[in-house]
Each structure stands twice: as structure tokens, then as C-alpha cells.
KELUMKE-368044 format. One record per residue (C-alpha): x, y, z. Coordinates in steps of 0.05 Angstrom, whole numbers, padded with zeros to 5 digits, always signed. Example, Ala and Ser with C-alpha at 12.3 -4.5 7.8 and 13.67 -1.06 7.14 Angstrom:
BEGIN
+00246-00090+00156+00273-00021+00143
***
This chain:
BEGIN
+00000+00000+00000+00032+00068-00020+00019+00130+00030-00022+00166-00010-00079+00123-00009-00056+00109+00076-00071+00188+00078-00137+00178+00041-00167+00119+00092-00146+00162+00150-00182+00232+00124-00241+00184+00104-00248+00159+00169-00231+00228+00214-00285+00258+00176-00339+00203+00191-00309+00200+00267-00310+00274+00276-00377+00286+00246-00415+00225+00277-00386+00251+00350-00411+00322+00342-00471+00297+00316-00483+00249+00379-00470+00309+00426-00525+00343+00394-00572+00282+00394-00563+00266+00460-00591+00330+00477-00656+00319+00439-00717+00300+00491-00738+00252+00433-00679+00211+00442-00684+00200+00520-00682+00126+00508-00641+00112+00466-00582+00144+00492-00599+00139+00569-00635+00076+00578-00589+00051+00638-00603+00122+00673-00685+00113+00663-00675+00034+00683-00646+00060+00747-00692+00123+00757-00761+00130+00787-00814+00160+00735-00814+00229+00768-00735+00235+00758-00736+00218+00687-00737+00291+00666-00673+00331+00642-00659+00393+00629-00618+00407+00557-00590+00478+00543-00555+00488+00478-00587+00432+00440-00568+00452+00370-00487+00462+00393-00441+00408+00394-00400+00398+00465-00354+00342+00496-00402+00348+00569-00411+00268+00554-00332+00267+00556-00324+00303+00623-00373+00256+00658-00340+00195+00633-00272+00217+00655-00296+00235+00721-00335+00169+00733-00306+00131+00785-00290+00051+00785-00365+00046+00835-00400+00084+00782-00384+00033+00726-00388-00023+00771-00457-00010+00797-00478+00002+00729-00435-00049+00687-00423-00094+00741-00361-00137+00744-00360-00153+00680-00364-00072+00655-00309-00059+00698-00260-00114+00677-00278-00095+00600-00254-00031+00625-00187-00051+00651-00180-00083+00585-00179-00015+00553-00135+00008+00607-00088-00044+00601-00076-00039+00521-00069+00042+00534-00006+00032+00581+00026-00016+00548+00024+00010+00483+00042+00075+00512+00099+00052+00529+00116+00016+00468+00105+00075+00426+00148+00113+00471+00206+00056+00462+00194+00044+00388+00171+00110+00359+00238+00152+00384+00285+00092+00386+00264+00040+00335+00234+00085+00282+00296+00126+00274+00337+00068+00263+00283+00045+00211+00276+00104+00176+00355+00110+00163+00372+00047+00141+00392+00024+00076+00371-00044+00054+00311-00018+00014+00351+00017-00045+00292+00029-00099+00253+00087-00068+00198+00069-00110+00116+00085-00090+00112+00017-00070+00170+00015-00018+00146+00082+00010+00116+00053+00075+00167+00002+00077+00218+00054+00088+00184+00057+00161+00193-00018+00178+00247-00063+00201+00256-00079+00122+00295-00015+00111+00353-00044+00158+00409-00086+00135+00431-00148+00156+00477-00146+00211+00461-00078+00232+00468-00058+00300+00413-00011+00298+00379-00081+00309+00399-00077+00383+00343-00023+00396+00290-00079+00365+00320-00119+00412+00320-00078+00466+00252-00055+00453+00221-00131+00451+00245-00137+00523+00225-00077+00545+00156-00088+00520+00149-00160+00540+00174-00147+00616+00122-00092+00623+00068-00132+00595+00094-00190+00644+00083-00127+00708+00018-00103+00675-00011-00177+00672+00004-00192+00730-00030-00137+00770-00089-00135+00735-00099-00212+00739-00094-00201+00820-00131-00140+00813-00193-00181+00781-00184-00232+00820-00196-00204+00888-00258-00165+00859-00281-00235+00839-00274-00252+00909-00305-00184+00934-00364-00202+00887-00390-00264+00925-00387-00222+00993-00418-00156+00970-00474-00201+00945-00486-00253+01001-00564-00278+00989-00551-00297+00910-00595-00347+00897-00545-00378+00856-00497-00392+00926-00549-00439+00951-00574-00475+00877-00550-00523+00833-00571-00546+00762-00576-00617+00764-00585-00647+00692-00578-00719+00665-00636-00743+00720-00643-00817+00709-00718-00833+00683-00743-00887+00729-00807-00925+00701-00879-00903+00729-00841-00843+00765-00838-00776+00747-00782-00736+00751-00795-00696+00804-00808-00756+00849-00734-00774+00828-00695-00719+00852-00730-00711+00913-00714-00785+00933-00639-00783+00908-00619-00716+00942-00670-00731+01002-00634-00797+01015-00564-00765+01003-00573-00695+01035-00616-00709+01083-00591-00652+01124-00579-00600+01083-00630-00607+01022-00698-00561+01030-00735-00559+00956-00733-00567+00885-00751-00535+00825-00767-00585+00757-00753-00547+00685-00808-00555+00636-00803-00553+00567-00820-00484+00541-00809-00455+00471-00854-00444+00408-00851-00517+00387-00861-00543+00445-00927-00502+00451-00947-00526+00391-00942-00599+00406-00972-00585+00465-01037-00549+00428-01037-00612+00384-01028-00664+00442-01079-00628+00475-01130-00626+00422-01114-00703+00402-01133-00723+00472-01199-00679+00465-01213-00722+00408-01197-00789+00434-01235-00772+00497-01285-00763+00460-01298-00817+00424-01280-00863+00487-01340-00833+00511-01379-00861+00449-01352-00932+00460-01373-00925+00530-01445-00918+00506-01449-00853+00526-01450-00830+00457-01494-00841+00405-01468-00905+00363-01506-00956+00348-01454-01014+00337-01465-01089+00373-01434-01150+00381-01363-01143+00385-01354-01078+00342-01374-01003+00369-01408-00949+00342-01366-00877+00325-01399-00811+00348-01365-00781+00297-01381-00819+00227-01420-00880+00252-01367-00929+00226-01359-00992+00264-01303-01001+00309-01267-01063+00332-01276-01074+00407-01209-01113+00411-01165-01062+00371-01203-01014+00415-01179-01047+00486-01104-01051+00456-01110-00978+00437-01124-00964+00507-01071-01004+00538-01020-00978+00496-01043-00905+00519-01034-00929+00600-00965-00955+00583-00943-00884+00554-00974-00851+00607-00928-00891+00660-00871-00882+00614-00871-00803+00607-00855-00751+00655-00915-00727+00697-00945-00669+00676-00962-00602+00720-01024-00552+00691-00998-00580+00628-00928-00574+00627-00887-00625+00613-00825-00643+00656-00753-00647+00630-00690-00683+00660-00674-00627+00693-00678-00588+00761-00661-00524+00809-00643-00557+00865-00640-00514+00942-00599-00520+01002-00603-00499+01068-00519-00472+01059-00486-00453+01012-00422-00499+01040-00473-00560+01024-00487-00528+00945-00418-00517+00936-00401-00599+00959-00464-00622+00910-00435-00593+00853-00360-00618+00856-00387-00691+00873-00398-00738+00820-00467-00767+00848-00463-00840+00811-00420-00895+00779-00442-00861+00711-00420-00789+00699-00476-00775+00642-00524-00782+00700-00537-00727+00759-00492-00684+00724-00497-00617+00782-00461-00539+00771-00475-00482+00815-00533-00456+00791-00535-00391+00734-00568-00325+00772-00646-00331+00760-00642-00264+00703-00586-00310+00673-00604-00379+00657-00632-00388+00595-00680-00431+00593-00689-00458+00525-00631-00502+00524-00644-00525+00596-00686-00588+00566-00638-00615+00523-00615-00676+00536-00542-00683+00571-00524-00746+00537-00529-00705+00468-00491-00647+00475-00432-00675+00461-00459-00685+00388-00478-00608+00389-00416-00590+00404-00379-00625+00354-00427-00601+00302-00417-00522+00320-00343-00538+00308-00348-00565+00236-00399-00503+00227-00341-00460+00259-00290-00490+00216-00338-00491+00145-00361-00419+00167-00282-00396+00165-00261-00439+00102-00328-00387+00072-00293-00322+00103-00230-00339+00056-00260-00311-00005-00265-00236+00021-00209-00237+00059-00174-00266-00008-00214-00206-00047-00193-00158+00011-00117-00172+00003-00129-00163-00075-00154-00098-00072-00095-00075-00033-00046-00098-00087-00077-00065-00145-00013-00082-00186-00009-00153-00169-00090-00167-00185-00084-00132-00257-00029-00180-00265-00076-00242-00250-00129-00215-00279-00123-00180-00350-00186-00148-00354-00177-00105-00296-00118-00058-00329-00115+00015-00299-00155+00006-00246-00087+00034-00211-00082+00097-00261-00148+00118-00248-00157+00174-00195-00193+00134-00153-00133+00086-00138-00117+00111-00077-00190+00101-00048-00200+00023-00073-00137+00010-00046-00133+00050+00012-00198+00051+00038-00240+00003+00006-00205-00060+00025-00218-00045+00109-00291-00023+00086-00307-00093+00059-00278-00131+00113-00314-00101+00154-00368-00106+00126-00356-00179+00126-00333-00179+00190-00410-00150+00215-00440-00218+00210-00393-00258+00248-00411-00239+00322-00492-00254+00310-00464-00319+00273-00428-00347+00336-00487-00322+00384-00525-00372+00341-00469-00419+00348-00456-00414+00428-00537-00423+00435-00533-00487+00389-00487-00520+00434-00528-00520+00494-00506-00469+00544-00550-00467+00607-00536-00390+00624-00542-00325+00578-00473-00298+00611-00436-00359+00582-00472-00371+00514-00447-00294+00510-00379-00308+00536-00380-00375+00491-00388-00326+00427-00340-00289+00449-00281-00345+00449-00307-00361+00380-00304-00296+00352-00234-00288+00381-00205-00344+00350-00240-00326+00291-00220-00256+00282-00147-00287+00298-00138-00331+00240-00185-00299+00192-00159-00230+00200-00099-00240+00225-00069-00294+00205-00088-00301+00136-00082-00232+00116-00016-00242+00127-00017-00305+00084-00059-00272+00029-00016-00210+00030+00045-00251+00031+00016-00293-00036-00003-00225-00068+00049-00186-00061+00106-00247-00075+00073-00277-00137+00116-00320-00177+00177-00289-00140+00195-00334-00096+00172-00420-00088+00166-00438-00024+00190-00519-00019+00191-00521+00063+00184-00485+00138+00242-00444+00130+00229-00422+00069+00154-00399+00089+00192-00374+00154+00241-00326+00103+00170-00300+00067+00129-00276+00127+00192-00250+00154+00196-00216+00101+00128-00191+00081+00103-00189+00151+00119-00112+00168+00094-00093+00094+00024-00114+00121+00029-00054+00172+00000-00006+00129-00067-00048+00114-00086-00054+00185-00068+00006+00203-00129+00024+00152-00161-00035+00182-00150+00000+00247-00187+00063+00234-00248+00035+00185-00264-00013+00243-00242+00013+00299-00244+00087+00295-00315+00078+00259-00341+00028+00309-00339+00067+00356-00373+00127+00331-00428+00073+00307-00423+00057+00381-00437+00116+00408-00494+00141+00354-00536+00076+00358-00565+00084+00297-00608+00025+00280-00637+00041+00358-00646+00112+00335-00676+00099+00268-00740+00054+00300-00751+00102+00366-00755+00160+00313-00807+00111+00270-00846+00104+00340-00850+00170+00362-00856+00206+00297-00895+00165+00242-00933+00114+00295-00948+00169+00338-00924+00131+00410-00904+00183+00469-00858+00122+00505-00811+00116+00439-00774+00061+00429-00716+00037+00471-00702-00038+00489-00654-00041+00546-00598-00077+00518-00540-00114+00557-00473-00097+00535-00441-00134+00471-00390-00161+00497-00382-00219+00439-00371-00162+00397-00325-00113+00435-00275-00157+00467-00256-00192+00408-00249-00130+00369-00191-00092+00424-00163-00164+00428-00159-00167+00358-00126-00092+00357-00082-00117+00418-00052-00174+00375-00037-00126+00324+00001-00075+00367+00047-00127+00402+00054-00153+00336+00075-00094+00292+00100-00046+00348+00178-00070+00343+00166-00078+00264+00132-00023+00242+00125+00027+00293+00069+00074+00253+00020+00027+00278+00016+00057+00348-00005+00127+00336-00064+00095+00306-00080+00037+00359-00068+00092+00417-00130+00138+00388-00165+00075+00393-00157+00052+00454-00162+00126+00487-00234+00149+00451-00252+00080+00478-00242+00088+00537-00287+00158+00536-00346+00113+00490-00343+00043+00525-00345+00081+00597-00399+00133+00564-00440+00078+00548-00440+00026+00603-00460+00091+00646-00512+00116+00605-00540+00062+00560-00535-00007+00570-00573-00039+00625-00536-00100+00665-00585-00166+00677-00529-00223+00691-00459-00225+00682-00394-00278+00682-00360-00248+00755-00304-00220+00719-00293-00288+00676-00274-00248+00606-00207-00230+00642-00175-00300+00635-00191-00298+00560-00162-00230+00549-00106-00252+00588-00103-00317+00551-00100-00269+00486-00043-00223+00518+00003-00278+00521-00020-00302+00464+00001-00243+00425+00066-00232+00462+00085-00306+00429+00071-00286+00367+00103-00220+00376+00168-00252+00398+00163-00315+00354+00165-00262+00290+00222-00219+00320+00264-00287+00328+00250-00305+00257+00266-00234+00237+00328-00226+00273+00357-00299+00247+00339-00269+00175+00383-00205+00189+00441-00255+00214+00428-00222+00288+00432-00302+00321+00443-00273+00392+00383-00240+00389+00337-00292+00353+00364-00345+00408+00351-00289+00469+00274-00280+00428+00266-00353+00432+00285-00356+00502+00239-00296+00513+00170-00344+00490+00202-00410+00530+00192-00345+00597+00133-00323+00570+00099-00392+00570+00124-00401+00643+00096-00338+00666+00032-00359+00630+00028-00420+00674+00042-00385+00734-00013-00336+00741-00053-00401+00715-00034-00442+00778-00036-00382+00817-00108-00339+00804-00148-00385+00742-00178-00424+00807-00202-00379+00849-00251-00363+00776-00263-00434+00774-00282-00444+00844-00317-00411+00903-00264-00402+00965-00293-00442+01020-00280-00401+01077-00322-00342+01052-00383-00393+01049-00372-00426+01114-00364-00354+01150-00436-00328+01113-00474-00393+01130-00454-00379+01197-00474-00316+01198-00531-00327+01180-00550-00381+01227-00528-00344+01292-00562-00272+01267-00628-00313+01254-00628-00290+01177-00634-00360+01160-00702-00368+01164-00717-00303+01128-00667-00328+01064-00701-00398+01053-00765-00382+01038-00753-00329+00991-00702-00375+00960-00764-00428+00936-00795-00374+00883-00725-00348+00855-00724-00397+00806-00788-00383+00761-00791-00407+00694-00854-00375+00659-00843-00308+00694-00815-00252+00654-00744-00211+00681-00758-00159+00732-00704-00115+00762-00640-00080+00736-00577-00104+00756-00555-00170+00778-00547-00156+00855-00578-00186+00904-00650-00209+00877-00663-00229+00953-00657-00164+00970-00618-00170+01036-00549-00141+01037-00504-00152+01103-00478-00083+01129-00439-00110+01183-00409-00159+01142-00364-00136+01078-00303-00146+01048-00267-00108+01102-00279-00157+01149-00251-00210+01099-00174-00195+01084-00157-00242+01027-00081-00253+01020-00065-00264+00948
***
């Protein structure tokens, strides 16, 4: 990519970013757009308070900035929960690293690339190359400041890990005492219930966990099945048995046959019926009855059940037990909150998730192999020269004055584009494989979207660009010769995602912050259907989109920030007007129902090191390629200590996300039982868990309502 058309993509996308944030400041402003752009606010509100005052309307101001600088770590946690706030310190995180890195590798490295001499034809191609680690020569010592930068960079990440693994950690910890009376602390899910014949369900689990928890079980809860087809076969089931009832009342001789002997008359149509075909009919109904579940005003029970104790010590020992010889059966987890669990998937059978599971992966997998064609058509629009080459008919495209904008800014506009319908794709996909909760189906998405963007965007950009740009110049017959190419060609993809950068991230975020779609229908409500309340749905945050995309940017700027150090700028204007929308909006307009305890963390961790490998794994290709071997064996060594750091904070915090810490649970259930709240918790705890009932409250606190003031997490030190 030649600057010219780098200098196009970025006064494209100022412009839009400029112009959609002065235009929010003035919308938010607009009485008409109350809910759209404060629906948190109003969720939180009493009607009498949900009047503001707006002076200046029509004038554009950064107010919205202010108050999201000024919002403290409480205010986003008591609107965003733990979840909001750790999304935050992902932002946080990226900002001082890559601070630092541009600090190292914009006055240090960049120099040293911009005055060396290995590029020699100062052509329009090689004008951004001129800014990478291409331009120096082999042998150069200018290399030691790469070098010293990669360490730099990686030891800092190393600190800045660290601290905010600990720091998420104890707030995970904090969570389960701010919030004593969860529901969830004294429920578990138990699915897989053996079907026993001429018993129902429900008479199952309350012998199994009666006999075996005799002391500390108090209720259960059976799941029905619920859903739109269900309902249907219900309707139909229902109406078949109308029918059959009533023409068992005709063969009674209450109706008004007229059949002897040994065949019946039909109320309906008069035709004769055979008595004996008649009897088997009937016994063949009795048998199903016994062999399905029971049913309760209708509804239909599934293998699967809320299950209460009296402490949460005895919930916690239920569901890290295996309860029989066969692990398929009474499979028990700590319950999901009551706002979380989502209920469709609650029926499915355990024994057949498996075979879920493996089918989302081959859809993952065929759904990626599909995403090769843009990302192929992507990388061809970027090297204009190359794809006249393949393809004859396309001569001067590159001569026209356009040039600059189909390969400058056109290429990150289709991709992302493309890159739209992935996050609603693996929603679809998490919910196909059967997760019990909304939080983790969401969280499940997310996983899947960040491997996805990883290979897809990443990954084989790199390839494509590599196979574009190196046509017919050079056959690659093994590993080191493929090593040599992206070694090569991987800092002369810097310039594309840099565009990449700004289309979707610079863009997303005004889109973020202007909610159009939202916008669009409450303006259709309020102006052409007439409707006073507007339209607003009180949306959770997406993370499945979000995290993904700054992981996605994170890789990136570990990636590129010792190779081509122009990426930065770019990455840091991200990550700092996303910090101002992200806070902005988790204040103002998303509303929290449920969320993971702080569980993205671990994967955005899991990504950091991730992208320090791959980071230090290129550098130590690089470095053997400019015969620097000290420093490609000293990168080496650097991912063998980065792996080892990995599975220290592992060892050291990944349990206490997995795992409630026993102590806190035995110190509550005693408090309880000695300040007498016991008896106040339990029965509130039988009606937590309703099925058919729709959500009802705000946040995901404490849906029993009773919060401990003399107990908190000062009185709990935790020593990590």
C-alpha cells in the first residue's frame, strides 16, 4: 500500500469520526432521544426523575466526555457490574502498554528504521516500507534497539498482567461477599436425572438428594419444556386427547353409536369399530402414560432441576461430587443467577450435547473456510498491481484517480463489512451448543469470535498478503522457506491494518456511540406511529462483539509495534476514545441483567500472552533473517519465559474463577445461622427460580434483597 492512499483511509475515516461525534452530542440533547441514549439512567430512575434539562441543544459539546472521565471505578461497577469494569481494565491495560511501546519504538526504533539502507529502490511501493524493520540491513546494530525494545515491551506486559490478573481476582472474590443472598450460592442445576419407570421426575430428585442430603437439602424446582414448538405440540397433544376422549365416551355408550356384538359405534361418522383393537388402543395409551414424565397444569417435565440447600457450604459440595457410577447421570453446577439462565436449552438432553458441540465446530470451521474468499478479495484490492497481473481485464484500475480510495480505503470497508456478520453468527453458534446460562452462551461467542478474528484477520491476511504481493517471486519448498516470506512480508502488512484499524475501529466506535439502527426505529415510534414512550429496548452490553475487536487490535500492536512502529499512533486513538465511549455507554446506556464475575479476564489474558508469542516468535524469525543469532536465540528464550509466566498466574489466580473459596461460604452460613437471617433467606429462595415469569429488576445484585452491612469485604482480608 503506497501513502497516498494510507492518507486517504485516514481523512475518510476522521471525517466520519469527527462528524458522527458532534452529531451524537447534539442528539443526545434531543428530549426525543431519552431512550435511546440513556436507557441505563431511566432503568435506574423513578418516573418522576426521568426529566432533564438540555440547554444548547443545536451546539455540539464534549459534556458526555467530562462525565465519563470523572466516573469513578463504583459508578461503572454499579452500572456495568463486574464484567463492565474488567472490559474496562482491558482498555486500560492496552493504553499503558502501548504507551509505552510507542514511547520505546517510535523515538528509538523508528529512527533506526527510517535510516537504514537495505531498501535501495525508493519506488511508490516501498514508500511505507521505508518505516519498517525492512529498511535495515543485515547485521546492523541498529537491530539492538528492536532488541531492546522486545524486552522492554514483554517485561512490562509480564508487570501489567500480573497486577491486573490479581486486581480481578480479588474483585471476583469481593463479588461473592458484597452479594451474600444470591440465589445462585445456595442452587445447583442438576441435569442428566435418570428416568425411572412409572415415576416422574420430580419424584426422582427428591428421593436421590433426600436420601443423600438429608440434612442439608430443602426444595426443588423441575424445568419444563418451554419454547414455540413445544407449545405447539402441546396445542396438538392437547386437542388429540380432546378427540380421543371423546370418542372413548362413544364406545362407552355414552354417545350415540349404534354398533353391537363385538364392534362399536363412532360418534363421529358412525363407522364400526373393533372392540379388541379398541382395548389394545387403550392399553397402549396407559403404558405411555407410566412411561412419560408427569405433567403439571400442562407442562411437561424435562431431565432437569433447580435444586435448594439450606448452605451454601452443602451447594458448593453437590456440585463438585460426582453423584453416581455413571457421569452422564446427575450431572450438578452451581446454579446460573435466576435473570441468567436461559431456559431454552435447559431441556436438552445431557447425553447429546456432546454431538452439538462437535457439530458447532465443523460449522465454525466450514463458516471460516467461507470467510477466505473476502479476505482473499480484501488482500487483492490492496495490491492493485499484483491483481491486474492475475487478472487481465482489470488494467488501470491503478491509473485511475480513484486508486488511492479502492486501495486504501476500500479494502478495510469490505472486511468489515464482512466482518459484521460474524458476532450474530457465533451467538447462534454458542446457543446451538447448549449453554445453560445467557452470561456464558455470550462469553461462549465471544471465544469463538476471538479465535475467529485471529486466524481470519490475522493470520491469513498475512498469508494472502504474503501470496499477493510475492507472486511467482519466490517458491516456497519447506518451513524455513515460508519462515524467510512472512519475515519478510510481515511488516509490509502494517499499512493495511493500520487502515483496518481506523475503518473498524475508529468507525465502530462512533457507530457505538450514535446507535443508529436504535435511533432509526424510536424515531419511526415517536414520529410516524405516533407513540409518546418511543422506542428503547434495554440492551445488555455486547460483549461478543467488543472484546474480540480490542483483542484483535491488541494482537496487532504487540505484533507490529517492534516492526513497524506507525501502527501505534493509530492503535493509541483507539484505545483512548474507547475508553471515553465504552465508559460513556456502560453509564448511560446499557442496562446489566447477569454477568460472568469478571470471567472475560482469563480470556483476554489468555489473548495477551498469546500475542506476546507471536510477537516474539516473528522478532526471532526476523532477527535470524538479518544474521542477528544472539538476538533470535535471546527472542526464543523470551516465548520459553513467557509460557512459564503464563502458567504461573494459571496455577496461581485461574482457580479462584473456577471455584468458590470455601472459607467465605462457611463464614456467611454462619452468619446467617447465629443472626437468625436464616429463616428469612429460605423461603424467599423457593420462588427465585421461576420459569414462565418474565425478568424484573435492573442489575444482577442481590435479587433477595438482603445485603449484610456488618459484614463486607473489610472484614474479609484475602491474601493473594
Amino acid at each position: 500500500m503506497i501513502l497516498p492512499a494510507l492518507l486517504t483511509s485516514a481523512g475518510f475515516n476522521i471525517v466520519i469520526c469527527v462528524g458522527f461525534f458532534s452529531l451524537y452530542s447534539i442528539l443526545r440533547k434531543q428530549p426525543i432521544n431519552l431512550k435511546v441514549y440513556f436507557g441505563q439512567r431511566l432503568a435506574q430512575l423513578k418516573p418522576e426523575q426521568k426529566t432533564y434539562y438540555f440547554g444548547q441543544r443545536l451546539v455540539p459539546s464534549a459534556g458526555w466526555l467530562v462525565k465519563a472521565w470523572e466516573a469513578s471505578d463504583d459508578d461503572i461497577y454499579r452500572c456495568g457490574g463486574i464484567d463492565g469494569l474488567v472490559f474496562i481494565k482491558m482498555i486500560v491495560f492496552s493504553i499503558r502498554i502501548f504507551s509505552i511501546a510507542s514511547v520505546l519504538c517510535i523515538f528509538i526504533v523508528l529512527p533506526v528504521n527510517l535510516f537504514g539502507q537495505a531498501i535501495q529502490e525508493r519506488d511508490a511501493e516501498a514508500q511505507m516500507d521505508m518505516f519498517t524493520i525492512r529498511n535495515v540491513q543485515a547485521g546492523s546494530k541498529g537491530l539492538w534497539a528492536h532488541f531492546f525494545a522486545l524486552y522492554v515491551v514483554s517485561i512490562c506486559a509480564y508487570v501489567l498482567l500480573y497486577i491486573e490478573f490479581k486486581s480481578v481476582a480479588r474483585l471476583r472474590l469481593e463479588q461473592v461477599i458484597r452479594f451474600p443472598t444470591k440465589p445462585s450460592h445456595f442452587t445447583v442445576l442438576v441435569r442428566g436425572i435418570p428416568w425411572c419407570p412409572g415415576e416422574a421426575y420430580s419424584d426422582t430428585v427428591s428421593k436421590h438428594f433426600g436420601s443423600y442430603y438429608e440434612s442439608s437439602y430443602l426444595a426443588h424446582q423441575m424445568v419444563y419444556r418451554s419454547g414455540t414448538i413445544q407449545r405447539l405440540m402441546m396445542d396438538a397433544e392437547k386437542m388429540y386427547n380432546d378427540l380421543a376422549s371423546g370418542q372413548q365416551t362413544s364406545t362407552d355408550g355414552t354417545g350415540t353409536g349404534t354398533g353391537t356384538g363385538t364392534g362399536a359405534g363412532c360418534d363421529t361418522c358412525g363407522e364400526r369399530v373393533n372392540s379388541v383393537k379398541m382395548i389394545a388402543a387403550e392399553t397402549e395409551i396407559d403404558v405411555k402414560k407410566h412411561k412419560t414424565p408427569k405433567k403439571s397444569d400442562g407442562k411437561e417435565e424435562c431431565a432437569a432441576a433447580f435444586v435448594f440447600f439450606r448452605t451454601r457450604y452443602a451447594a458448593m459440595v453437590a456440585s463438585k461430587t460426582i453423584q453416581s457410577y455413571d457421569p452422564m447421570l446427575w450431572v450438578i453446577d452451581f446454579a446460573p443467577e435466576p435473570h441468567d439462565v436461559y431456559w431454552e436449552n435447559l431441556c436438552l438432553p445431557y447425553r447429546m450435547l456432546w454431538i452439538r458441540k462437535t457439530s458447532v465446530f465443523i460449522g465454525t470451521i466450514i463458516f471460516s473456510v467461507w470467510f477466505l474468499l473476502p479476505t482473499t478479495l480484501v488482500q487483492g484490492l490492496v495490491n492493485l498491481d499484483q491483481l491486474e497481473d492475475t487478472f487481465p481485464f482489470l488494467r488501470g484500475i491503478s491509473q485511475t484517480k480513484y486508486a488511492n480510495i479502492v486501495s486504501g480505503y476500500l479494502p478495510s470497508l469490505v472486511l468489515t463489512c464482512f466482518v459484521l456478520i460474524v458476532p450474530p453468527i457465533m451467538l447462534m453458534f454458542a446457543t446451538l451448543e447448549g449453554t445453560v446460562s445467557r452470561s456464558s452462551r455470550k462469553q461462549s461467542a465471544c471465544c469463538k469470535c476471538i479465535i475467529f478474528f485471529f486466524w481470519n484477520i490475522f493470520f491469513y491476511n498475512l498469508f494472502t498478503g504474503s501470496w499477493w504481493d510475492r507472486m511467482g517471486k519466490l517458491t516456497v519448498t519447506g518451513l524455513k522457506d515460508m519462515a524467510t516470506l512472512l519475515g519478510n512480508l510481515i511488516p509490509g502488512q502494517a499499512p493495511f491494518f493500520m487502515t483496518y484499524i481506523m475503518t473498524t475501529g475508529w468507525a465502530s466506535l462512533a457507530y457505538e456511540l450514535m446507535q443508529p439502527f436504535v435511533l432509526i426505529i424510536n424515531w419511526i415510534y415517536q414520529i410516524v406511529l405516533l407513540r409518546k414512550e418511543g422506542y428503547g429496548d434495554l440492551y445488555t452490553f455486547p460483549y461478543h462483539t467488543e472484546v474480540p475487536r480490542a483483542l484483535l487490535f491488541g494482537l496487532l500492536g504487540f505484533t507490529f509495534c517492534i516492526l513497524a512502529p506507525l501502527i501505534l499512533p493509530f492503535l493509541l486513538v483507539y484505545y483512548f476514545f474507547a475508553y471515553f465511549v465504552y465508559r460513556n455507554q456502560l453509564l448511560n446506556v446499557y442496562i446489566t441483567r447477569y454477568n460472568t464475575n469478571g470471567s472475560y479476564w482469563p480470556i483476554a489474558h489468555n489473548a495477551a500472552i498469546f500475542s506476546l508469542i507471536v510477537m516474539q516468535a516473528v522478532a526471532s524469525i526476523i532477527f535470524g533473517m538479518k544474521n542477528f543469532g544472539t538476538a533470535s536465540t535471546l527472542a526464543f528464550v523470551l516465548i520459553i519465559f513467557t509460557a512459564l509466566f503464563n502458567l504461573y498466574c494459571r496455577h496461581k489466580f485461574l482457580p479462584l474463577f473456577n471455584n468458590k473459596a470455601v472459607q467465605d461460604l462457611i463464614e456467611m452460613d454462619r452468619h446467617d445461622e447465629h443472626s437468625g437471617k436464616i429463616d428469612e433467606i429460605l423461603p424467599r429462595l423457593l420462588s427465585s427460580y421461576y420459569q414462565f415469569g418474565g425478568f424484573h429488576g435492573n442489575h444482577p445484585t442481590d435479587l433477595l434483597a438482603a445485603e449484610y452491612k456488618t459484614f463486607n469485604s473489610a472484614d474479609a482480608g484475602h491474601k493473594m
